[in-house]
MMTF fields as JSON, N, C-alpha, C and O atoms, coordinates in Angstrom:
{
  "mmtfVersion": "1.0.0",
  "mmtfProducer": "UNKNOWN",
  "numBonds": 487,
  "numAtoms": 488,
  "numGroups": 122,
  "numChains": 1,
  "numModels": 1,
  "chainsPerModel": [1],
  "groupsPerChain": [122],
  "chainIdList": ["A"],
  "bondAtomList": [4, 2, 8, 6, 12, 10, 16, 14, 20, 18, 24, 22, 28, 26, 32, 30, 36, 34, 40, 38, 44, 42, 48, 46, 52, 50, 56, 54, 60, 58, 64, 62, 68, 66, 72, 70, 76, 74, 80, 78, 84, 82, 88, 86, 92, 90, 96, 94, 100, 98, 104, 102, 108, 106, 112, 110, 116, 114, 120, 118, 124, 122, 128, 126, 132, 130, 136, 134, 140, 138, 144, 142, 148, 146, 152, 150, 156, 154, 160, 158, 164, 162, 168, 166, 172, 170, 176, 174, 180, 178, 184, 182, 188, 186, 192, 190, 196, 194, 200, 198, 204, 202, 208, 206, 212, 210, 216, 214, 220, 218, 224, 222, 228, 226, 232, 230, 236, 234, 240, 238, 244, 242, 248, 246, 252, 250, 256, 254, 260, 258, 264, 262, 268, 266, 272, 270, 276, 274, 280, 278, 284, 282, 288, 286, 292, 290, 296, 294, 300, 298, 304, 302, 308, 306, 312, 310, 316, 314, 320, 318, 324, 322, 328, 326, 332, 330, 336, 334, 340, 338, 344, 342, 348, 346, 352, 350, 356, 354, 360, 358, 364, 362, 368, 366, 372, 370, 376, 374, 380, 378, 384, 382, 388, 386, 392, 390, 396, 394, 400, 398, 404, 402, 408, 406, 412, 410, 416, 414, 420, 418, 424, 422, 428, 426, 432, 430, 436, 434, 440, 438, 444, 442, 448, 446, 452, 450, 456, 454, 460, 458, 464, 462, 468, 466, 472, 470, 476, 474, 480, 478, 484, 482],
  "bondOrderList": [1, 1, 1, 1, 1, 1, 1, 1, 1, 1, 1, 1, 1, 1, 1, 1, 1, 1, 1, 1, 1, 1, 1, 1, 1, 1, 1, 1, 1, 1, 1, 1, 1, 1, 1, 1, 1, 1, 1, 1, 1, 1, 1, 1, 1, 1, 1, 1, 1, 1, 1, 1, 1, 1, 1, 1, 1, 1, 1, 1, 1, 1, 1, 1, 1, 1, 1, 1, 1, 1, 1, 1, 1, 1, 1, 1, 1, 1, 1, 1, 1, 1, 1, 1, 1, 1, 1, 1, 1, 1, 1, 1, 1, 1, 1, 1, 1, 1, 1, 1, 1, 1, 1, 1, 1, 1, 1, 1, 1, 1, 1, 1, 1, 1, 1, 1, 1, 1, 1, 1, 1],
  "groupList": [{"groupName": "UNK", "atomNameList": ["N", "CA", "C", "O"], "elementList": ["N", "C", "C", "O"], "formalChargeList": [0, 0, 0, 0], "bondAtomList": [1, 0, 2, 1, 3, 2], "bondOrderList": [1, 1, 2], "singleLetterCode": "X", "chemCompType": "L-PEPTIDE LINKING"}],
  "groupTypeList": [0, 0, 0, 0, 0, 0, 0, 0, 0, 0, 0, 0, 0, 0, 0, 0, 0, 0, 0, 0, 0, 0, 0, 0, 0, 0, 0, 0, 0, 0, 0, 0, 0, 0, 0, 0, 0, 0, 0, 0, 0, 0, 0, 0, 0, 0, 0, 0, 0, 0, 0, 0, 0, 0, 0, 0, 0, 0, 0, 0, 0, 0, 0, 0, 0, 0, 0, 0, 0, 0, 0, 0, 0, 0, 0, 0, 0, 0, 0, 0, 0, 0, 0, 0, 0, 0, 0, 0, 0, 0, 0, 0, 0, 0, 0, 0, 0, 0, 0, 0, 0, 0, 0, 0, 0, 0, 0, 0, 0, 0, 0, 0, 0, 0, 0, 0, 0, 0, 0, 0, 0, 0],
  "groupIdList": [1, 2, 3, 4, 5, 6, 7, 8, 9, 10, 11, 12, 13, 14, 15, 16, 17, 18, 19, 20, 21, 22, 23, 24, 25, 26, 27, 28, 29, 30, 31, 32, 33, 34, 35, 36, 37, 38, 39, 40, 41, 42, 43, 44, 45, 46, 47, 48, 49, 50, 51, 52, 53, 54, 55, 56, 57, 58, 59, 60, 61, 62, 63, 64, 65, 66, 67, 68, 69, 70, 71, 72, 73, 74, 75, 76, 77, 78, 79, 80, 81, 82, 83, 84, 85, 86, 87, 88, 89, 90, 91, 92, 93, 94, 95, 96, 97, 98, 99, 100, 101, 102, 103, 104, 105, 106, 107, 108, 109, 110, 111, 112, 113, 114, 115, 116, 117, 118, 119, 120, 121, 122],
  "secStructList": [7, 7, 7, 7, 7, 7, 7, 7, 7, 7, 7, 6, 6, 7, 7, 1, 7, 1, 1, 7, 7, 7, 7, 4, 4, 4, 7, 7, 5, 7, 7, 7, 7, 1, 1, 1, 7, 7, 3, 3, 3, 3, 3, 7, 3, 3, 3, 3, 3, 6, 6, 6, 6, 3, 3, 3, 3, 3, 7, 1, 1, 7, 6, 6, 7, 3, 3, 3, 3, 3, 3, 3, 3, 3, 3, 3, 7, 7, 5, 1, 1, 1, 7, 7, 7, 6, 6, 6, 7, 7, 6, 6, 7, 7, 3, 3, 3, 3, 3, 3, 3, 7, 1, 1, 1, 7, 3, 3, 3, 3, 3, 7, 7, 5, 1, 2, 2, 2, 2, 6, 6, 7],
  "xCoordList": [151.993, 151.555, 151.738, 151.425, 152.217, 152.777, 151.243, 150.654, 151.047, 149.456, 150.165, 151.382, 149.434, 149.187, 148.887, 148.46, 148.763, 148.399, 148.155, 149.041, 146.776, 147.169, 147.418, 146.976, 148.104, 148.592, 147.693, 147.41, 147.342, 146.344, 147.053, 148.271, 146.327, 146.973, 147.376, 146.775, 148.558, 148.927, 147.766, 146.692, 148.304, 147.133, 148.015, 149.216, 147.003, 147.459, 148.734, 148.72, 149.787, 151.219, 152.053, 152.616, 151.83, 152.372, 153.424, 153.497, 154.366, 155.016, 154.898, 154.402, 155.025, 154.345, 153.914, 153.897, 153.485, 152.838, 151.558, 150.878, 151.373, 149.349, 148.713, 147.721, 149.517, 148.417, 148.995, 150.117, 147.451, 147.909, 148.983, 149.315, 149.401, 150.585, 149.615, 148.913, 150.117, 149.988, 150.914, 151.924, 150.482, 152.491, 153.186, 152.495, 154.672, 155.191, 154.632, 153.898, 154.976, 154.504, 153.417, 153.436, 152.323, 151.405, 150.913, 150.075, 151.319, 151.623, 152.002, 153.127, 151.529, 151.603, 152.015, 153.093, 150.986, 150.45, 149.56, 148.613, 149.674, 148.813, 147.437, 147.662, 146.9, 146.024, 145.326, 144.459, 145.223, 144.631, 143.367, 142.985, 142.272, 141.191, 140.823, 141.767, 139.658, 139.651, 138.397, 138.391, 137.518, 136.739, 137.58, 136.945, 138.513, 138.628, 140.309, 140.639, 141.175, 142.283, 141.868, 140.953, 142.733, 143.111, 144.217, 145.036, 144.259, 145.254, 145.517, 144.547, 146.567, 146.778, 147.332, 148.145, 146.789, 146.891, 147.551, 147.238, 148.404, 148.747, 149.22, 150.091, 148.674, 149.396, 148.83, 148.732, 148.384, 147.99, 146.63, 146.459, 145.748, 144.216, 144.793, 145.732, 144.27, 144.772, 143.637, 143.37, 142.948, 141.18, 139.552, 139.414, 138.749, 137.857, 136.698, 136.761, 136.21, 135.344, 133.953, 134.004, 132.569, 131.535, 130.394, 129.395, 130.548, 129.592, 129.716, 128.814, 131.021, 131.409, 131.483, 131.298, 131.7, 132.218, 133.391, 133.644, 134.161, 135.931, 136.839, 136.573, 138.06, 139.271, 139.953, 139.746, 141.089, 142.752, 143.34, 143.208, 144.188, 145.565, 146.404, 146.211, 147.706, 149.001, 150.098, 150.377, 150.591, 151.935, 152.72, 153.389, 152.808, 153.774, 155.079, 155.699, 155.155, 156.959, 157.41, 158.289, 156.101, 156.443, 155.297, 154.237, 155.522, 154.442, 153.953, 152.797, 154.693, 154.159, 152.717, 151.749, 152.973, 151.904, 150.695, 150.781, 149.255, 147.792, 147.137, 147.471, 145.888, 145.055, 143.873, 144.063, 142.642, 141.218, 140.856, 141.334, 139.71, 139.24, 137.783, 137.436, 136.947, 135.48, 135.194, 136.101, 134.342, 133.866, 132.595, 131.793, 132.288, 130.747, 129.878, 130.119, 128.938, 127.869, 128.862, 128.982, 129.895, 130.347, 131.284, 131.713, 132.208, 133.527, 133.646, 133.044, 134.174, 134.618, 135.443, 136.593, 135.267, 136.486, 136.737, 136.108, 137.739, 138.227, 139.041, 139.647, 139.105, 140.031, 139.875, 138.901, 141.837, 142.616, 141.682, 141.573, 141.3, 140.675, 138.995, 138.159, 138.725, 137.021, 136.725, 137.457, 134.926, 134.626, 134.268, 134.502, 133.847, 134.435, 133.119, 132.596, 132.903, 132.568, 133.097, 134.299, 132.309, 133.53, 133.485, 134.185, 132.811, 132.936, 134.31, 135.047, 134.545, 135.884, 137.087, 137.901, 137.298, 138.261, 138.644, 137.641, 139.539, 140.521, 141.813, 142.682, 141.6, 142.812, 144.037, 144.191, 145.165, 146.521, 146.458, 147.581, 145.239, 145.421, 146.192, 145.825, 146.901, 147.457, 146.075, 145.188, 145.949, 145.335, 145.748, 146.931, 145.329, 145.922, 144.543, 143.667, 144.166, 142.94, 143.593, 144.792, 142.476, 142.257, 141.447, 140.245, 141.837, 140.871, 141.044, 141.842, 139.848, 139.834, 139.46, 138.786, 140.047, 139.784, 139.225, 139.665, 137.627, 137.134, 137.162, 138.331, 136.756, 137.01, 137.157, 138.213, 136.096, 136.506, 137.624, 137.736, 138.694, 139.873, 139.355, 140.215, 138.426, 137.529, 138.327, 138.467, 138.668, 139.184, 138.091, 137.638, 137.91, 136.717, 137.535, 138.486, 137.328, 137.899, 136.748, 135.608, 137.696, 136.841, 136.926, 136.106, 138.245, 138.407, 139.14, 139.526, 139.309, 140.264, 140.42, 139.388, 141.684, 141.822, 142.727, 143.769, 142.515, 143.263, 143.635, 143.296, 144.585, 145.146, 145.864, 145.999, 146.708, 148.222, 148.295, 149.45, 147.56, 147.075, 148.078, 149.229, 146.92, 147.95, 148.862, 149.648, 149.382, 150.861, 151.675, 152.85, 151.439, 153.129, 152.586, 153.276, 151.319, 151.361, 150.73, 150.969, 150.14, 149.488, 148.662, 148.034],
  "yCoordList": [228.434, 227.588, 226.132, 225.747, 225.383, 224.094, 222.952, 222.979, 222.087, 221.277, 220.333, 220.176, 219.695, 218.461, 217.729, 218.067, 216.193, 215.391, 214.515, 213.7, 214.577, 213.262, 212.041, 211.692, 211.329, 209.728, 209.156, 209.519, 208.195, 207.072, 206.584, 206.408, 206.348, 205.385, 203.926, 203.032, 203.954, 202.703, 201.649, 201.976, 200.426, 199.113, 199.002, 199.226, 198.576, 198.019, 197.23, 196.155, 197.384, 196.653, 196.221, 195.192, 197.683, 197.959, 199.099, 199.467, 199.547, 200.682, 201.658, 201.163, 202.827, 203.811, 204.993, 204.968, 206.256, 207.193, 206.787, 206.354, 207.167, 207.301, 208.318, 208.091, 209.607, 210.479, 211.234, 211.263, 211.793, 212.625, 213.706, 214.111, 214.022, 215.612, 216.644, 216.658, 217.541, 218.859, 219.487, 219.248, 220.706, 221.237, 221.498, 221.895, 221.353, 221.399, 222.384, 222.02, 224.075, 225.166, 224.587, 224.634, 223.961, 223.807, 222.714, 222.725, 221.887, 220.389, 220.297, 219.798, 220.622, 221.303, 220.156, 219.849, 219.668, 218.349, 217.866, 218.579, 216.19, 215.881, 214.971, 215.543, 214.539, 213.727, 213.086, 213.426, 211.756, 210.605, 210.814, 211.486, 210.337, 209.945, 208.765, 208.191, 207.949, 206.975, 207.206, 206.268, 208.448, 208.344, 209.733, 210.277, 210.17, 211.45, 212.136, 212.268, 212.492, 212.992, 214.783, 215.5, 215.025, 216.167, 216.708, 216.003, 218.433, 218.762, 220.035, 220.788, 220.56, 221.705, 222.605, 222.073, 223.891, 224.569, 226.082, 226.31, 226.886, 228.385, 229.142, 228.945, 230.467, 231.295, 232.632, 233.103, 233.307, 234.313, 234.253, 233.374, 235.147, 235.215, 236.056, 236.853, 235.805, 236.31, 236.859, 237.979, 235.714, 236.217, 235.49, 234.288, 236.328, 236.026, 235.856, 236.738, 235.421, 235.118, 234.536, 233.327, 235.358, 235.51, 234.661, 234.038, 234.716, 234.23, 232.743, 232.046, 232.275, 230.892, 230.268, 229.214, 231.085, 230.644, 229.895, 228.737, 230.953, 230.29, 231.087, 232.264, 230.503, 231.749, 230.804, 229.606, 231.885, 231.363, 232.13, 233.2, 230.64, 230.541, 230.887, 230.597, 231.75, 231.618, 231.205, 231.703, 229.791, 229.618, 230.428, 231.26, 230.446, 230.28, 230.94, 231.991, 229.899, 229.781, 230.226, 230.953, 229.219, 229.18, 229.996, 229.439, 231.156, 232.182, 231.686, 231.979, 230.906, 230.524, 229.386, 229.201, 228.966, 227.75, 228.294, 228.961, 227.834, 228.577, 227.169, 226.139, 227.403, 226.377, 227.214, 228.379, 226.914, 227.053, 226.258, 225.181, 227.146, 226.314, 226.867, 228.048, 225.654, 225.815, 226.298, 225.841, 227.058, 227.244, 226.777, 227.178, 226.062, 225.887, 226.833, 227.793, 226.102, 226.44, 226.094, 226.859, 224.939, 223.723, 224.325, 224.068, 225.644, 226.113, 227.017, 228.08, 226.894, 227.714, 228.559, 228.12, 230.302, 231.145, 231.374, 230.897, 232.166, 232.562, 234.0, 233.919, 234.657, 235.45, 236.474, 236.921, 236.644, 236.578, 235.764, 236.243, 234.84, 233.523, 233.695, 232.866, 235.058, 234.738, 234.563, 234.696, 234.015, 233.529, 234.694, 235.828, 234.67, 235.47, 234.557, 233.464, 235.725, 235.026, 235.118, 235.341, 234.968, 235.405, 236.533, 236.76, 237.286, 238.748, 239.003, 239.869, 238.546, 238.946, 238.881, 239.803, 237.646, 237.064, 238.611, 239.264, 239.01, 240.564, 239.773, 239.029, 240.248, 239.852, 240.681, 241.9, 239.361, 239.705, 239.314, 239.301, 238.755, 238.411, 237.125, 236.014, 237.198, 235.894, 234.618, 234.997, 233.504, 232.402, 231.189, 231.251, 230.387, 228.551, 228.151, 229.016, 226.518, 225.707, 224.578, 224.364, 223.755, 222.192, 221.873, 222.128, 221.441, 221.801, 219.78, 219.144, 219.291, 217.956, 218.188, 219.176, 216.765, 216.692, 215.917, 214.851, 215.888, 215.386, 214.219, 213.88, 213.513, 212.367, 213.144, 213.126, 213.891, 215.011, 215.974, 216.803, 216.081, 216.859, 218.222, 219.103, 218.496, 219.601, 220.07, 219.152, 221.049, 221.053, 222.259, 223.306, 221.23, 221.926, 222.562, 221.878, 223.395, 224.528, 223.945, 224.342, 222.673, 222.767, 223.804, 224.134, 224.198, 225.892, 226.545, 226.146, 227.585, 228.822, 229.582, 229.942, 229.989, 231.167, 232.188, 231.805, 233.364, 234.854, 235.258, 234.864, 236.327, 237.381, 236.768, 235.572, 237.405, 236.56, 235.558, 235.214, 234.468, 233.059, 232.71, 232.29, 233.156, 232.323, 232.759, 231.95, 234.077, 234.482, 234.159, 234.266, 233.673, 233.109, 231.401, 230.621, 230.603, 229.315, 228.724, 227.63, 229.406, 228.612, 227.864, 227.182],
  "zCoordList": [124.678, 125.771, 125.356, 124.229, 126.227, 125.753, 126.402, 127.482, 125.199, 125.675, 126.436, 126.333, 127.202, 127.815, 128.251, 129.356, 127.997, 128.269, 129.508, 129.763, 130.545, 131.86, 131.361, 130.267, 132.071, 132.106, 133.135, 134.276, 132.43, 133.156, 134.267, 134.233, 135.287, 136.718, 136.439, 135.843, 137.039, 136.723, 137.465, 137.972, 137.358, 137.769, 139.291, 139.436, 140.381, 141.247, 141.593, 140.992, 142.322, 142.123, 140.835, 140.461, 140.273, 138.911, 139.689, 140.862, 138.171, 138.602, 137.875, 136.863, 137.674, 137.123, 137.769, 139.0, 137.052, 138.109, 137.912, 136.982, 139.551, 140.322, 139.325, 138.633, 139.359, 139.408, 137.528, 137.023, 136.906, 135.451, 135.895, 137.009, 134.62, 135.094, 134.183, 133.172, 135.341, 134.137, 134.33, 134.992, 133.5, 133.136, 134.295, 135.233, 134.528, 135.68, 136.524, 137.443, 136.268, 137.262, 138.005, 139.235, 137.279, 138.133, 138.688, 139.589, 138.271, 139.491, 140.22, 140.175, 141.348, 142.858, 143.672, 144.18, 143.656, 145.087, 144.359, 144.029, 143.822, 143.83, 144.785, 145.852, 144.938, 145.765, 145.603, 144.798, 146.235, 146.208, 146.225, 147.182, 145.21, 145.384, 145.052, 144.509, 145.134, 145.077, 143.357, 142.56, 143.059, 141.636, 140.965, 140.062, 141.198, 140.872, 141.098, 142.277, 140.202, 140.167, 140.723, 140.317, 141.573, 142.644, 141.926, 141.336, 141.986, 142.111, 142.807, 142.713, 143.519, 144.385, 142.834, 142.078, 142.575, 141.615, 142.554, 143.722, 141.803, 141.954, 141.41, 140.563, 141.823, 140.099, 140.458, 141.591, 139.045, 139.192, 138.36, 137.515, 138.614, 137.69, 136.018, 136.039, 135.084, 134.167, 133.641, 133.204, 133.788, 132.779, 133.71, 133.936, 134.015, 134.848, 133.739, 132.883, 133.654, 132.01, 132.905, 133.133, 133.501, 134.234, 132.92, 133.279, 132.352, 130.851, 130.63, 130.166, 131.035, 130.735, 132.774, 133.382, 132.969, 134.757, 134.736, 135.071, 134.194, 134.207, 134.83, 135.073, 135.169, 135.618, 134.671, 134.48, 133.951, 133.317, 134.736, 135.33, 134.88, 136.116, 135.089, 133.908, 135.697, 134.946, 136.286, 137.377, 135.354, 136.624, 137.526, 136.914, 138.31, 139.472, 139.083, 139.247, 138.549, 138.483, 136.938, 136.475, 136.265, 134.969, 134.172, 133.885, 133.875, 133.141, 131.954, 131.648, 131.139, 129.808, 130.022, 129.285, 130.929, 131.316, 132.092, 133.123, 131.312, 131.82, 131.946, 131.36, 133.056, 133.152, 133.029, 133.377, 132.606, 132.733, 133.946, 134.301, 134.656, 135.546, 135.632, 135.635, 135.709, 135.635, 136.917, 137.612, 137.73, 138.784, 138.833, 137.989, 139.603, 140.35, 141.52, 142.252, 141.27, 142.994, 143.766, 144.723, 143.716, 144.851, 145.163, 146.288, 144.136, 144.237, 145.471, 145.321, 146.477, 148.053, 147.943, 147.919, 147.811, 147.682, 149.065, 150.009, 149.101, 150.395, 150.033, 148.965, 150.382, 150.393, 151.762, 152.367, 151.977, 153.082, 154.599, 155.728, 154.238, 155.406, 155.242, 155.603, 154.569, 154.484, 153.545, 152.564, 153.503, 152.409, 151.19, 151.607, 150.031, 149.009, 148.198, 148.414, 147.093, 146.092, 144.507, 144.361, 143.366, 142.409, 141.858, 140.872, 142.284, 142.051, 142.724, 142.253, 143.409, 144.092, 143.475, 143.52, 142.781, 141.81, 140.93, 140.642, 140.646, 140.387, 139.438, 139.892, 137.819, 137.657, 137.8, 137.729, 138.097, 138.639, 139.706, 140.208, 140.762, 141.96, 142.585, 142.204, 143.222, 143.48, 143.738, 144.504, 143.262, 143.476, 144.122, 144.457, 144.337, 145.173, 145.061, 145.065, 144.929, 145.346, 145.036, 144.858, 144.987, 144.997, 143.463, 143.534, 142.312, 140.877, 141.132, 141.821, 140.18, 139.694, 138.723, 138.431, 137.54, 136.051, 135.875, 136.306, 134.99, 134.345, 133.625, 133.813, 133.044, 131.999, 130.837, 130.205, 130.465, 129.151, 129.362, 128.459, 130.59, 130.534, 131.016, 131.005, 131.335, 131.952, 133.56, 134.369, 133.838, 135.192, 135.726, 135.266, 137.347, 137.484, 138.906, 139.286, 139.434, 140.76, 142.003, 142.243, 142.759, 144.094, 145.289, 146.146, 145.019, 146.273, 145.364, 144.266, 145.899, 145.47, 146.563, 147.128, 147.097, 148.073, 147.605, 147.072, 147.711, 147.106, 148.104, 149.22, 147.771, 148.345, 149.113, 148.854, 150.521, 150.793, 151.082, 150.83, 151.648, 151.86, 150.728, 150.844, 148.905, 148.032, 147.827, 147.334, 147.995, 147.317, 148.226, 147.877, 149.647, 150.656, 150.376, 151.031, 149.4, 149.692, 151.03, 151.542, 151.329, 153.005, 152.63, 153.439]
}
């Protein structure tokens, strides 16, 4: 698994990128916030870990590349359009959400939606 690093936002009428990267597969979309870096995440569930309140994503595109993602109270599942909770989360299931990173590099899961939603990308 290859590490990496976000890049700070450039300064106002500078040039540079806005937003941190993470590894390609999963640098989706990113999005503007004004206290907080966004990112559109998708993949597959690899490891559901109930003790810590985490899922490992595995890319998309690119299998070698995993993200951790913290789940909250705040985190919104969905699966196929209803709501879900994380008992639901099945690994191998197709995944998609919206995750933001931390100052400590922490990525926390503001949605997640399963089943065909994320595997056609809607």
């Amino acid at each position: 698994m290859e590490a990496w690093e976000p890049r700070k936002r450039a300064a106002a009428g500078t040039t540079g990128s806005r937003f941190a990267t993470l590894p390609p597969a999963l640098a989706l979309v990113p999005f503007a916030s004004a206290d907080t870096e966004k990112y559109q995440y998708q993949g597959k569930v690899r490891e559901v870990n109930n003790g810590t309140n985490t899922i490992t994503v595995q890319g998309k595109k690119d299998k070698t590349h995993t993200i951790i993602l913290t789940m909250t109270p705040q985190t919104r599942i969905f699966k196929n359009g209803k709501l879900a909770t994380r008992q639901d989360l099945k690994i191998g299931e197709d995944v998609m959400g919206v995750c933001e990173i931390t100052a400590n590099k922490k990525m926390i899961a503001n949605s997640a939606m399963l089943g065909h939603q994320a595997a056609v990308g809607v």
